[in-house]
PDB file of N, CA, C, O and CB in Angstrom:
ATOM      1  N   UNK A   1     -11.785  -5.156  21.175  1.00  0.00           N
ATOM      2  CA  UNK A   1     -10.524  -5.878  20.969  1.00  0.00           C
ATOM      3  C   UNK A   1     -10.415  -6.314  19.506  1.00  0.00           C
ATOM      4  O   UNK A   1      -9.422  -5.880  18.923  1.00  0.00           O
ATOM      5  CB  UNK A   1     -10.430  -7.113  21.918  1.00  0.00           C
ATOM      6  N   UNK A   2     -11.323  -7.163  18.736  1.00  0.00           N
ATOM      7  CA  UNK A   2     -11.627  -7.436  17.607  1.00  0.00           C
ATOM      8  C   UNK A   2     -11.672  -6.271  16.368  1.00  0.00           C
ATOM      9  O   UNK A   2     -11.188  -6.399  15.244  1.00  0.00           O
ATOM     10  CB  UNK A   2     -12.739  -8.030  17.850  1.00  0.00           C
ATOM     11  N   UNK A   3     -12.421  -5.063  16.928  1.00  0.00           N
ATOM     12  CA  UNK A   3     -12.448  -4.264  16.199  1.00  0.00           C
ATOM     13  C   UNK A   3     -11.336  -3.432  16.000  1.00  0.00           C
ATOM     14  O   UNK A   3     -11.048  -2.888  14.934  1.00  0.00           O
ATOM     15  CB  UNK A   3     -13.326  -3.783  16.423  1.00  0.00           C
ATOM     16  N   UNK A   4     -10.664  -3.340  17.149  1.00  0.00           N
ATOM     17  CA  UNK A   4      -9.149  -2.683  16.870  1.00  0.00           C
ATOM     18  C   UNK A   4      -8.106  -3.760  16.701  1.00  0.00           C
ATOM     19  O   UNK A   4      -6.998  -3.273  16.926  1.00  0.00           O
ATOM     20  CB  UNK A   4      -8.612  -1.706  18.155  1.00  0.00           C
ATOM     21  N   UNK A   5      -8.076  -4.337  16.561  1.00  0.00           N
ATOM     22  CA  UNK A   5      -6.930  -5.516  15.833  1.00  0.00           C
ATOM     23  C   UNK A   5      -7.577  -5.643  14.473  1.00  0.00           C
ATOM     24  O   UNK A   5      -6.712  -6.180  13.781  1.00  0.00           O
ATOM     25  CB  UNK A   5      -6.810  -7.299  16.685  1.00  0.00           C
ATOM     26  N   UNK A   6      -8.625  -5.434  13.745  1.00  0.00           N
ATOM     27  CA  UNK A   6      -9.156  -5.178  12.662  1.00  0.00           C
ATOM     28  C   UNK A   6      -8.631  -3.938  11.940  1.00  0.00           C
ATOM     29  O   UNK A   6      -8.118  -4.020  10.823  1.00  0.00           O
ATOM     30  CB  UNK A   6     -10.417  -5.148  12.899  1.00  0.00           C
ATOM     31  N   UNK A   7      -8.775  -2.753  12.623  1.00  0.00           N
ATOM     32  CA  UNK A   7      -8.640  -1.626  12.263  1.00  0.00           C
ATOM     33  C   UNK A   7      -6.848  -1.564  11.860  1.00  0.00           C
ATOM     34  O   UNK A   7      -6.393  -1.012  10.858  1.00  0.00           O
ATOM     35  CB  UNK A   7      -9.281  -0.676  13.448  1.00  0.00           C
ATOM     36  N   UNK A   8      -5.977  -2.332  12.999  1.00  0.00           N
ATOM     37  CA  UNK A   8      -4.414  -1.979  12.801  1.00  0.00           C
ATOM     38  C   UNK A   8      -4.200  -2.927  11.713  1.00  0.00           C
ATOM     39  O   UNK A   8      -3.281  -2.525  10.999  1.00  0.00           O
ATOM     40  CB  UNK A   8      -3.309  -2.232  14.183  1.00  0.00           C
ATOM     41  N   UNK A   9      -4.745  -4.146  11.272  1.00  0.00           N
ATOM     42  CA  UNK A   9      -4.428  -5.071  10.153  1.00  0.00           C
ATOM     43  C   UNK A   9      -4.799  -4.479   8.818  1.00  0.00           C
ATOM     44  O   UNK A   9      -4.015  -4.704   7.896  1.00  0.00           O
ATOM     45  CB  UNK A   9      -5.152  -6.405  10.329  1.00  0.00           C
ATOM     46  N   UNK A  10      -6.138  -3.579   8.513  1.00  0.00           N
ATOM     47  CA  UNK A  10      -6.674  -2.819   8.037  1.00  0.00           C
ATOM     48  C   UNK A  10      -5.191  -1.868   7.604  1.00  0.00           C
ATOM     49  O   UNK A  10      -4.600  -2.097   6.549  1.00  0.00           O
ATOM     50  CB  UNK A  10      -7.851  -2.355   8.955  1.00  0.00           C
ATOM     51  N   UNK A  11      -4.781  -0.925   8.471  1.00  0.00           N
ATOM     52  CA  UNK A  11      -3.921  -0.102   8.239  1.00  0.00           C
ATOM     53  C   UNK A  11      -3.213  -0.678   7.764  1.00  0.00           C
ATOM     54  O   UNK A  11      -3.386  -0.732   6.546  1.00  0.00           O
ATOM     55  CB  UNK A  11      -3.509   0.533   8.993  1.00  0.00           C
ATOM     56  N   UNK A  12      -2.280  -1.286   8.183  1.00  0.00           N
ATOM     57  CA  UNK A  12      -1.219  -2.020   7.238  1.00  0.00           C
ATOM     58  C   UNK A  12      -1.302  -2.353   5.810  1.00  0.00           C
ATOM     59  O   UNK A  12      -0.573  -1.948   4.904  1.00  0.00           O
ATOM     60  CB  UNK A  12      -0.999  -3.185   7.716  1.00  0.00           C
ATOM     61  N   UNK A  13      -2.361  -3.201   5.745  1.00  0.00           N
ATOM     62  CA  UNK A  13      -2.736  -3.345   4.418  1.00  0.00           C
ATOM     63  C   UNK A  13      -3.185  -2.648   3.625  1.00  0.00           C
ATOM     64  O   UNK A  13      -3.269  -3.200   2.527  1.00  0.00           O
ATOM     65  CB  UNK A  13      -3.310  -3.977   4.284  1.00  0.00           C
ATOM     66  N   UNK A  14      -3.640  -1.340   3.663  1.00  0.00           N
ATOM     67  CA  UNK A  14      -3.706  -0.195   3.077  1.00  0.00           C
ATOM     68  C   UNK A  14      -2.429   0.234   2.793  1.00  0.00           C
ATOM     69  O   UNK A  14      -2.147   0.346   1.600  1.00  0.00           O
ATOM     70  CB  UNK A  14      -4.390   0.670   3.766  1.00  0.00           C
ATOM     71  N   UNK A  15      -1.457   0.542   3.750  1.00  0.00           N
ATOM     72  CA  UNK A  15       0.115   0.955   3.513  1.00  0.00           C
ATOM     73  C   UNK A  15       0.548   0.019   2.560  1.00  0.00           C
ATOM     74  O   UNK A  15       0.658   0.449   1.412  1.00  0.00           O
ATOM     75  CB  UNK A  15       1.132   0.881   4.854  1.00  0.00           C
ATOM     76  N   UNK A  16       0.813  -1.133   2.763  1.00  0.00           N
ATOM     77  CA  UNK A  16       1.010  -1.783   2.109  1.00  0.00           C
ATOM     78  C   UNK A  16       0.525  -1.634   0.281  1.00  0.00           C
ATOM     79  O   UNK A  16       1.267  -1.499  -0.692  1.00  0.00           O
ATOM     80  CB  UNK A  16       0.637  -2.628   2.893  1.00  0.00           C
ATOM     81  N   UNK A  17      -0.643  -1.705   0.328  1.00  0.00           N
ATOM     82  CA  UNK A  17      -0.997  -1.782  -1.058  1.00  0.00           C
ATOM     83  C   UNK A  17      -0.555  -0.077  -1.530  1.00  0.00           C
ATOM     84  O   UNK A  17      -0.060  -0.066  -2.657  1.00  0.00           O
ATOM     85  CB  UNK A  17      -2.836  -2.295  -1.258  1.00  0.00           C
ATOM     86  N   UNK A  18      -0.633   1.107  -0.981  1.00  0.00           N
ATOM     87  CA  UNK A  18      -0.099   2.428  -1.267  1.00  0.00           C
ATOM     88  C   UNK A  18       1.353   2.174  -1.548  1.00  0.00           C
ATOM     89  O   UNK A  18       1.665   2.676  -2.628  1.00  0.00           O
ATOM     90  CB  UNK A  18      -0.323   3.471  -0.081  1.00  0.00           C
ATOM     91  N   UNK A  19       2.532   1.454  -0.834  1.00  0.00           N
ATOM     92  CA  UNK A  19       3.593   1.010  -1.333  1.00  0.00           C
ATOM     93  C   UNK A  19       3.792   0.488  -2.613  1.00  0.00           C
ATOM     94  O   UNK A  19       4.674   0.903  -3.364  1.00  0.00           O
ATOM     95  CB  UNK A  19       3.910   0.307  -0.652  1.00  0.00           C
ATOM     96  N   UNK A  20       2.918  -0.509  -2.925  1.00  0.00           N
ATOM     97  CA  UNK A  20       3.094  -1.403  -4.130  1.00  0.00           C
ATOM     98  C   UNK A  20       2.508  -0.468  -5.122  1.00  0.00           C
ATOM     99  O   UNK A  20       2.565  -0.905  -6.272  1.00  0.00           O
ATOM    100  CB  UNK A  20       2.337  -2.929  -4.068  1.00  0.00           C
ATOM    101  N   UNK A  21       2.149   0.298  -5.035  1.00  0.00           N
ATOM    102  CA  UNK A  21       1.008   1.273  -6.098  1.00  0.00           C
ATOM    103  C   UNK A  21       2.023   2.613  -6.517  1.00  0.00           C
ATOM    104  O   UNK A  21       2.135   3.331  -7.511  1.00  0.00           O
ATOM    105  CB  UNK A  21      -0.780   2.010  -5.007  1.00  0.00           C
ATOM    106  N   UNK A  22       2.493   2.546  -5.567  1.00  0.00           N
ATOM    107  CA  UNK A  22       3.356   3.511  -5.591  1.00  0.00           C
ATOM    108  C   UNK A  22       4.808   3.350  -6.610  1.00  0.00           C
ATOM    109  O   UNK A  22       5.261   4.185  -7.392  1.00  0.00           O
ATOM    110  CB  UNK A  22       3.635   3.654  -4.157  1.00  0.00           C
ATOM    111  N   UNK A  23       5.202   2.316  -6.366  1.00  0.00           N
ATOM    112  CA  UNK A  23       6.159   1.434  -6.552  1.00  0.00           C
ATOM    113  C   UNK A  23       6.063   1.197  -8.066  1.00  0.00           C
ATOM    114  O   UNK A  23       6.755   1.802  -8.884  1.00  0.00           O
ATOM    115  CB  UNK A  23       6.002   0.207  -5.657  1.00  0.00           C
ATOM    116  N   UNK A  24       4.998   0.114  -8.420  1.00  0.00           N
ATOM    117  CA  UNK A  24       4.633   0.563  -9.780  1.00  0.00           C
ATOM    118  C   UNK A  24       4.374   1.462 -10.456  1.00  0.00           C
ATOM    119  O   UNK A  24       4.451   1.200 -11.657  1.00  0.00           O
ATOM    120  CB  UNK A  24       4.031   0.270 -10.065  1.00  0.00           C
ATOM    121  N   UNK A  25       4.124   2.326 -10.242  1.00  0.00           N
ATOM    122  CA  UNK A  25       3.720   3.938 -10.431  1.00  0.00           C
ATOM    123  C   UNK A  25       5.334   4.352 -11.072  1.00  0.00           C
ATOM    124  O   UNK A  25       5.498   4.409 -12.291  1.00  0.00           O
ATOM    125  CB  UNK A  25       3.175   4.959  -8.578  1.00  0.00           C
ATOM    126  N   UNK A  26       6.507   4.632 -10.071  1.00  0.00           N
ATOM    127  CA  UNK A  26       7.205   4.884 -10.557  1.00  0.00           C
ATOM    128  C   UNK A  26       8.369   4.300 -11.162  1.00  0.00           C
ATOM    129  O   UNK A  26       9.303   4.947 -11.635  1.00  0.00           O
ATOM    130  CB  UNK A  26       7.226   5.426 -10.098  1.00  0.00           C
ATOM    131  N   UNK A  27       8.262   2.928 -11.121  1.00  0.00           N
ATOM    132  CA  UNK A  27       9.165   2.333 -12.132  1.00  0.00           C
ATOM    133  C   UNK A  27       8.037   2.523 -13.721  1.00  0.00           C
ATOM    134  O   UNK A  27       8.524   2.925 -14.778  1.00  0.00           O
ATOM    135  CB  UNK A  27       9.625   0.392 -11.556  1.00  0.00           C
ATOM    136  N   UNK A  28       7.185   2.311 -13.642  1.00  0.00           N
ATOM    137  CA  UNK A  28       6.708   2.705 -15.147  1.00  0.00           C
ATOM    138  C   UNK A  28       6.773   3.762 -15.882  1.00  0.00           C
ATOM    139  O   UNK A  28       7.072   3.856 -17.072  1.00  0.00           O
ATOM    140  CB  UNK A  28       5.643   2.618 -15.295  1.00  0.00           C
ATOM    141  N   UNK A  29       6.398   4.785 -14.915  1.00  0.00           N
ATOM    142  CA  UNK A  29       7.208   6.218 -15.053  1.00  0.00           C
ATOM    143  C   UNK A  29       8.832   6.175 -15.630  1.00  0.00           C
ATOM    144  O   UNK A  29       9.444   6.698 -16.561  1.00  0.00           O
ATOM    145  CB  UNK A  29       7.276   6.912 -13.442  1.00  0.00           C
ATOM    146  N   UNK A  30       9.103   5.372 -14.672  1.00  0.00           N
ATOM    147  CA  UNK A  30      10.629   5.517 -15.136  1.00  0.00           C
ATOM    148  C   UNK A  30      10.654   4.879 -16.533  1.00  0.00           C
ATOM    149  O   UNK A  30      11.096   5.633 -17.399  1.00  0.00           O
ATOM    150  CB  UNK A  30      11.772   4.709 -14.076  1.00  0.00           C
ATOM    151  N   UNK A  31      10.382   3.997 -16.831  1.00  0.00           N
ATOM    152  CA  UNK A  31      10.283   2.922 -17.813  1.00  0.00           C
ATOM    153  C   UNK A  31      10.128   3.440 -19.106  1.00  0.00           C
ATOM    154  O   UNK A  31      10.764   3.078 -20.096  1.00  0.00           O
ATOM    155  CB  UNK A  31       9.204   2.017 -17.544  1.00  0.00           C
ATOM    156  N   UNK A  32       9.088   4.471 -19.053  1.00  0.00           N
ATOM    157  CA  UNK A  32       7.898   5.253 -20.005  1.00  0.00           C
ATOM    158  C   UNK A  32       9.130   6.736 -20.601  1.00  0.00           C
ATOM    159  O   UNK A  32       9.318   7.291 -21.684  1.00  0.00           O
ATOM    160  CB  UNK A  32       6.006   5.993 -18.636  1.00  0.00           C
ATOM    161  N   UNK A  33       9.677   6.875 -19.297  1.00  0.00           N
ATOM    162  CA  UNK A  33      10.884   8.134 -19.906  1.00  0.00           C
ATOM    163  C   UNK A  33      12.180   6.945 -20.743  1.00  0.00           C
ATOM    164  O   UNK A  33      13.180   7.409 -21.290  1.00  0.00           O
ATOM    165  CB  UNK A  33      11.905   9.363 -18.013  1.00  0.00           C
TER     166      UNK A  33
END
């Protein structure tokens, strides 16, 4: 139970930080052109 309510909070927060990474990624890109 613990370990999979770990694992789905886990996921998220991985997505999450791939969003924001992402995000910055291409407004600097944009920024940089």
């Amino acid at each position: 139970m613990y370990s999979s309510s770990f694992s789905i909070l886990a996921d998220q927060v991985v997505t999450s930080v791939c969003r924001v990474l992402f995000s910055t990624a291409f407004f600097a890109n944009h920024i940089l052109e």
